[in-house]
C-alpha positions in Angstrom: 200.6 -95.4 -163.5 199.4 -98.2 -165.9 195.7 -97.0 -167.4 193.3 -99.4 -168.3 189.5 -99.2 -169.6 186.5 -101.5 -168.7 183.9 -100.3 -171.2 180.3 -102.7 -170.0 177.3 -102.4 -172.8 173.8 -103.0 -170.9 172.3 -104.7 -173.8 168.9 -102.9 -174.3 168.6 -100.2 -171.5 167.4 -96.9 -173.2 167.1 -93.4 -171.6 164.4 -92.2 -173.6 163.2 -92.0 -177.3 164.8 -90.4 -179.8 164.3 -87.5 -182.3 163.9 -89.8 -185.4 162.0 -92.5 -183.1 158.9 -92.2 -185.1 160.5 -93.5 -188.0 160.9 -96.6 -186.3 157.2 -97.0 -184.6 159.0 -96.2 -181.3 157.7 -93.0 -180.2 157.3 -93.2 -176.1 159.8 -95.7 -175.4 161.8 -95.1 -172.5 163.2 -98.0 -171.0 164.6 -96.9 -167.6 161.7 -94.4 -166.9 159.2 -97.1 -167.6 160.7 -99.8 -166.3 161.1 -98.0 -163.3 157.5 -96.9 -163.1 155.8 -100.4 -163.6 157.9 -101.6 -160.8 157.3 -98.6 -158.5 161.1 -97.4 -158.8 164.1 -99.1 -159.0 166.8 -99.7 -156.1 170.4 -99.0 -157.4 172.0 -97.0 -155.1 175.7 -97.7 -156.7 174.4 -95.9 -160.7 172.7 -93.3 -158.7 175.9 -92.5 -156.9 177.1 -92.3 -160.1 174.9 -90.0 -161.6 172.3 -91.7 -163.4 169.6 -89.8 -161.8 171.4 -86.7 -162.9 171.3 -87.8 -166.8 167.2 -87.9 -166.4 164.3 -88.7 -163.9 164.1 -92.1 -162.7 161.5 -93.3 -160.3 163.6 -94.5 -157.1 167.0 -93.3 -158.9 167.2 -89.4 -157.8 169.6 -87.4 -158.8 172.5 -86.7 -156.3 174.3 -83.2 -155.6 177.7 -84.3 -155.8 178.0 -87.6 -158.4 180.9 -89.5 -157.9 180.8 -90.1 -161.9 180.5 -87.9 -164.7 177.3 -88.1 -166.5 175.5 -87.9 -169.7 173.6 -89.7 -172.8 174.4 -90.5 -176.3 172.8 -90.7 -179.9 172.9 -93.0 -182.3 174.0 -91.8 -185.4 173.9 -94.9 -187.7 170.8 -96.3 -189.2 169.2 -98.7 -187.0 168.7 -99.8 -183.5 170.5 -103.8 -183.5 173.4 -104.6 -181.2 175.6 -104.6 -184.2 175.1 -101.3 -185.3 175.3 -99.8 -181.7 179.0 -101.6 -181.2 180.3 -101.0 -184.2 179.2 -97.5 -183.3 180.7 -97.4 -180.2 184.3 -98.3 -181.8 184.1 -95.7 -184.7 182.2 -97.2 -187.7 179.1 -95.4 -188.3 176.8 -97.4 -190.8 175.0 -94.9 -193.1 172.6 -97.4 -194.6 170.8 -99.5 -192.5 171.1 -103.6 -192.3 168.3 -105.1 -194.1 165.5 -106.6 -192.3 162.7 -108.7 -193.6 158.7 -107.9 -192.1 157.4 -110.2 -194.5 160.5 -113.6 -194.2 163.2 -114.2 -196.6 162.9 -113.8 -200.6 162.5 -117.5 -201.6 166.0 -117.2 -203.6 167.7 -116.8 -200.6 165.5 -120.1 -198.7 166.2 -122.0 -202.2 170.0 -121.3 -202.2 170.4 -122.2 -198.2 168.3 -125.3 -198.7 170.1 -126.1 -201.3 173.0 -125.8 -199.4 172.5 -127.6 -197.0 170.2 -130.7 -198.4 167.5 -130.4 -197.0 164.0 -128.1 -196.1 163.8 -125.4 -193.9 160.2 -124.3 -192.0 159.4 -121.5 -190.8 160.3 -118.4 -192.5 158.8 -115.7 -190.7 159.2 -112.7 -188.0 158.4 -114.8 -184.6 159.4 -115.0 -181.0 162.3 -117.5 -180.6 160.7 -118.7 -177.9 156.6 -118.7 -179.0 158.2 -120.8 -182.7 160.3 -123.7 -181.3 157.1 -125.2 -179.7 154.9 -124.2 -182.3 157.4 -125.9 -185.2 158.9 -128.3 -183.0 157.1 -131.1 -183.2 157.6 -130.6 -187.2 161.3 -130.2 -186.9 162.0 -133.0 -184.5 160.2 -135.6 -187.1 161.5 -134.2 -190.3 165.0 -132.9 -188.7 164.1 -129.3 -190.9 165.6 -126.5 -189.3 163.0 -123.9 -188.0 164.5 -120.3 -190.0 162.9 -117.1 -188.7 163.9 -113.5 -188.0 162.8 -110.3 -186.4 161.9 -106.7 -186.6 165.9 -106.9 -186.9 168.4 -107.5 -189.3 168.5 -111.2 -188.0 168.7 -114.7 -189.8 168.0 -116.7 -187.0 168.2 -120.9 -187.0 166.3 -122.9 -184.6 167.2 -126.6 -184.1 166.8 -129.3 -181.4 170.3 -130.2 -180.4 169.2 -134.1 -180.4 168.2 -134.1 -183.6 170.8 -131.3 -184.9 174.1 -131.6 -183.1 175.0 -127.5 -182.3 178.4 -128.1 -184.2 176.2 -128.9 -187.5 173.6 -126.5 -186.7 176.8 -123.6 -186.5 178.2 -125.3 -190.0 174.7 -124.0 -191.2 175.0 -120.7 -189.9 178.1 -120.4 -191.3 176.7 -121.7 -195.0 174.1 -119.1 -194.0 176.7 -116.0 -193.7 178.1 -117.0 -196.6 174.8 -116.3 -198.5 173.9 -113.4 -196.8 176.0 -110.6 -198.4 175.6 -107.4 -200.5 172.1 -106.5 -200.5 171.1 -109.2 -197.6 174.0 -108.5 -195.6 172.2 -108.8 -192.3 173.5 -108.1 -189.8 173.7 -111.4 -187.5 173.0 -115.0 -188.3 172.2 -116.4 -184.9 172.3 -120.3 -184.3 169.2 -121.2 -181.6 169.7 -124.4 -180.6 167.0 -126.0 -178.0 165.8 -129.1 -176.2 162.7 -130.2 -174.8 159.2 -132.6 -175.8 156.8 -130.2 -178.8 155.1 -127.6 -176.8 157.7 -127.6 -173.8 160.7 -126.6 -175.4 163.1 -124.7 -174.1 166.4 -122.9 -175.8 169.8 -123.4 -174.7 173.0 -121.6 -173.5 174.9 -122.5 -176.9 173.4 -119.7 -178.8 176.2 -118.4 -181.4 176.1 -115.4 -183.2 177.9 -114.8 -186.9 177.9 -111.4 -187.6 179.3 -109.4 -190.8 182.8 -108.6 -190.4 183.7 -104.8 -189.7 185.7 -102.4 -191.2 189.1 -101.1 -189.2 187.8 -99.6 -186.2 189.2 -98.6 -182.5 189.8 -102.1 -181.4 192.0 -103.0 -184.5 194.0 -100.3 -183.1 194.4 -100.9 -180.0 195.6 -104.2 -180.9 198.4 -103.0 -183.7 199.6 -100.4 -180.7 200.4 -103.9 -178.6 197.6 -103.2 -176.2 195.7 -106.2 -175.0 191.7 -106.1 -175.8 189.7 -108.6 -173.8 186.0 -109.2 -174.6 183.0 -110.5 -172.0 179.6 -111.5 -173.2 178.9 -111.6 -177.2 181.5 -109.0 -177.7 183.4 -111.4 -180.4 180.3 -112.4 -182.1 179.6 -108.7 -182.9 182.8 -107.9 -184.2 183.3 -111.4 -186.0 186.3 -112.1 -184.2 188.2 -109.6 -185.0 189.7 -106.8 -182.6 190.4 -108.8 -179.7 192.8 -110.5 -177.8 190.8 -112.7 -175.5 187.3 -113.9 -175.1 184.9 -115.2 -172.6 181.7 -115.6 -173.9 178.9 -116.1 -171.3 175.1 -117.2 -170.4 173.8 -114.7 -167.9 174.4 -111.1 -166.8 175.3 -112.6 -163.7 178.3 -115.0 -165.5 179.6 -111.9 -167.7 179.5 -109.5 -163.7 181.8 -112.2 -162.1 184.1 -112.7 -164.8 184.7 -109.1 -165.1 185.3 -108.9 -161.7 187.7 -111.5 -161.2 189.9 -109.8 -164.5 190.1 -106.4 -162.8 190.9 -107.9 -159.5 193.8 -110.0 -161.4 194.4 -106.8 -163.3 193.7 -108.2 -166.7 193.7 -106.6 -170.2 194.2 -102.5 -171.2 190.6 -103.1 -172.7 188.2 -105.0 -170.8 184.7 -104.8 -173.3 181.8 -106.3 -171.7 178.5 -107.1 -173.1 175.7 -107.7 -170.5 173.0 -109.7 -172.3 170.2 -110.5 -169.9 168.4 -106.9 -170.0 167.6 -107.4 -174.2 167.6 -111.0 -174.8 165.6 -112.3 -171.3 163.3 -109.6 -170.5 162.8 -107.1 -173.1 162.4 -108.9 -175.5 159.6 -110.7 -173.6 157.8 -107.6 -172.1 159.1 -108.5 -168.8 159.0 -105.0 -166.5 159.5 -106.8 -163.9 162.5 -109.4 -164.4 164.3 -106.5 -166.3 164.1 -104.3 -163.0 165.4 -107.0 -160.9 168.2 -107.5 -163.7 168.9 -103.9 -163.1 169.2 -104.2 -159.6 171.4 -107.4 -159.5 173.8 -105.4 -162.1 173.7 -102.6 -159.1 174.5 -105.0 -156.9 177.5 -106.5 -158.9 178.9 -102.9 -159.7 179.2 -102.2 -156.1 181.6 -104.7 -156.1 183.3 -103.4 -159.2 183.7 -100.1 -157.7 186.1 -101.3 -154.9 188.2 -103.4 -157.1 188.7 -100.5 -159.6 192.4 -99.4 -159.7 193.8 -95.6 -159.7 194.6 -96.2 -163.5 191.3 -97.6 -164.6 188.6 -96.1 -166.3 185.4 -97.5 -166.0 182.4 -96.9 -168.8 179.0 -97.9 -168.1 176.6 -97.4 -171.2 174.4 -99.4 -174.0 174.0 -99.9 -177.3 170.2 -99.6 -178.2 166.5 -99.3 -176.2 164.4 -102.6 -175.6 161.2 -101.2 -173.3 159.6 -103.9 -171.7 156.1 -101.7 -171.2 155.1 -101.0 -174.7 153.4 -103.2 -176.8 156.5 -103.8 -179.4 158.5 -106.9 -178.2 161.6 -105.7 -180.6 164.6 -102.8 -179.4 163.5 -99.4 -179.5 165.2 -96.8 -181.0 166.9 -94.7 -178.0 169.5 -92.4 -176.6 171.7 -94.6 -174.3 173.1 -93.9 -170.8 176.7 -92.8 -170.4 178.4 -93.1 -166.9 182.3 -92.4 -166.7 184.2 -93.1 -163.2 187.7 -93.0 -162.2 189.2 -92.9 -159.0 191.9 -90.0 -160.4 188.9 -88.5 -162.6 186.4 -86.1 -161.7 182.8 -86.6 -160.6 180.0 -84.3 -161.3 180.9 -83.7 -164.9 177.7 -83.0 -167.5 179.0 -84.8 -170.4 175.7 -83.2 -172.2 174.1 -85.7 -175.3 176.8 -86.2 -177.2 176.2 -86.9 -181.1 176.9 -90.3 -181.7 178.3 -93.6 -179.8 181.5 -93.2 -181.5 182.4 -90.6 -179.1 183.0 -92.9 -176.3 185.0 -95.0 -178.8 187.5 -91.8 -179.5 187.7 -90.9 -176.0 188.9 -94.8 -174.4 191.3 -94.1 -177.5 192.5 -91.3 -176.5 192.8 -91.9 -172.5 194.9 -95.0 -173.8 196.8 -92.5 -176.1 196.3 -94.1 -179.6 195.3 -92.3 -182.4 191.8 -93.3 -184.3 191.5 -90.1 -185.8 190.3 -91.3 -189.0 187.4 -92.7 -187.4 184.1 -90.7 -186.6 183.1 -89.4 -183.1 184.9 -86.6 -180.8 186.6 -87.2 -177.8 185.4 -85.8 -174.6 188.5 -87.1 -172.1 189.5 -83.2 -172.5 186.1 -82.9 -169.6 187.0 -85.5 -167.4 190.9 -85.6 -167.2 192.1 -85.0 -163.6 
């Protein structure tokens, strides 16, 4: 029986803060729970029947007495609460010191040496919504053809251009410059090109976001890659992991783009690694306090997994989890600092299985390693396949 693991990251869906929440201003985030409750409950009949209800109470998500998954939640052990950090996480690496992130913009050395770089100014320079800053500073970019430079409450260098003023191929050579600046103690995590288009005041962002992230250490997808196996990303998977770790990769635009695509790869019975990143959850409604477009997001993902479920071969494993908290009912528009969901199914595996709250991400990453029987013992976490074997 050939095995096979499909591993899909909800970008930003939270179970609840925390212990060390309070460190990060996030104390009563809970993104399910919450989300759930402004909408009146949720409807996702398919991660109910898996056990998501068991893991915690969930308006319209009960639990049920015989869950055909096994069920638990996991904590973040690394410094932070970025998309980086909970990946790289996932896959072994556990990052002791957090990326650095910059409440008050970037030291004028580092917006001197990028300028410089380039030729030419930058506006900007301060923690914004992408969306609120390209119509406030887009009437000033589009006549002086400065790139708009802002960041977050995370470790983000983030460059905003028109693409008729900024072709997206230049505006990625800048990112790139950017990287290249950003090391040692301004190692951030991501430099994220935001190109847009649009008149000042109605402008709107594109589909040819790219990420450049800092490059990795060795971690459970190098592995799998020097044991032959064939690693297939879906979503900003290879942005995360600059590139490396993977065989093939399908970056998409929508939760809905990223659902299909995996589809259509286990149906063609694709990859011994399929690693998907679904997007929308984080970057369309958390971050804009939407309750109310994240739930339906929620409910289309049900709706896609339902398909999933049939297509899912005897030898497959099938990981459902995320990689941070982004609540879209508290007051902070930035991720939250959360325990993540963790749903396991396999047709030869065991349902009903507590999996507990296991102690870090890196967990998961030991366990797909050890199901597809490679050895990452010299990386952190504990498998738990020992709970859910047949």
């Amino acid at each position: 029986m050939r095995k096979r693991v499909i591993l899909i990251v909800l970008d930003g869906v939270g179970i609840g803060e925390m212990r060390d929440s309070y460190q990060y201003g996030d104390q009563g985030s809970h993104t399910l729970k919450n989300t759930a409750l402004a909408v009146g409950g949720l409807k996702t009949p398919n991660l109910q029947r898996l056990g998501l209800g068991n893991i915690e109470a969930i308006p319209g998500v009960e639990p049920v007495a015989d869950p055909a998954g096994a069920y638990g939640k996991m904590e973040e052990r690394s410094c932070g609460k970025d998309s980086t950090v909970g990946h790289w996480e996932m896959m072994g690496l556990i990052k002791e010191k957090p990326f650095p992130t910059y409440p008050q913009g970037f030291p004028e050395q580092i917006i001197d040496e990028f300028e410089r770089a380039i030729g030419r100014k930058t506006i900007g320079n301060k923690v914004a919504s992408g969306t609120r800053i390209i119509n406030e500073l887009g009437e000033e970019h589009i006549k002086t053809g400065y790139p708009i430079v802002y960041t977050s409450a995370d470790s983000v260098f983030q460059i905003a251009a028109h693409e008729e003023v900024v072709p997206v191929e230049q505006l990625y050579q800048w990112c790139q410059i950017a990287r290249g600046i950003l090391l040692g103690d301004h190692g951030v995590g991501r430099v994220i090109a935001r190109p847009f288009i649009g008149q000042p005041g109605s402008c709107t962002r594109t589909s040819n976001r790219h990420d450049f992230s800092l490059e990795p250490g060795r971690n459970v997808l190098d592995i799998l890659l020097e044991k032959g196996l064939t690693v297939i990303g879906v979503g900003k998977i290879k942005d995360l992991f600059a590139g490396r770790g993977l065989s093939e990769s399908y970056p998409t635009t929508s939760n809905q783009e990223g659902i299909q695509r995996l589809i259509k790869l286990v149906q063609e019975g694709k990859g011994d690694l399929i690693f998907v990143n679904l997007l929308d959850f984080d970057q369309t409604f958390g971050h804009r306090n939407d309750a109310s477009g994240y739930a339906g997001a929620l409910e289309e993902f049900d709706q896609g997994l339902g398909i999933l479920l049939d297509a899912i071969r005897p030898g497959d494993l099938l990981f459902i989890t995320a990689d941070h908290g982004n609540d879209p009912t508290t007051p902070s528009t930035d991720h939250s600092r959360e325990y993540v969901p963790l749903l396991v199914y396999g047709k030869r595996s065991p349902g009903g299985i507590d999996l507990g709250v296991r102690g870090c991400f890196a967990d998961l990453g030991r366990t797909i390693a050890n199901y597809l029987e490679v050895d990452a013992s010299g990386l952190a976490g504990e498998s738990f396949w020992h709970l859910i074997r047949a």
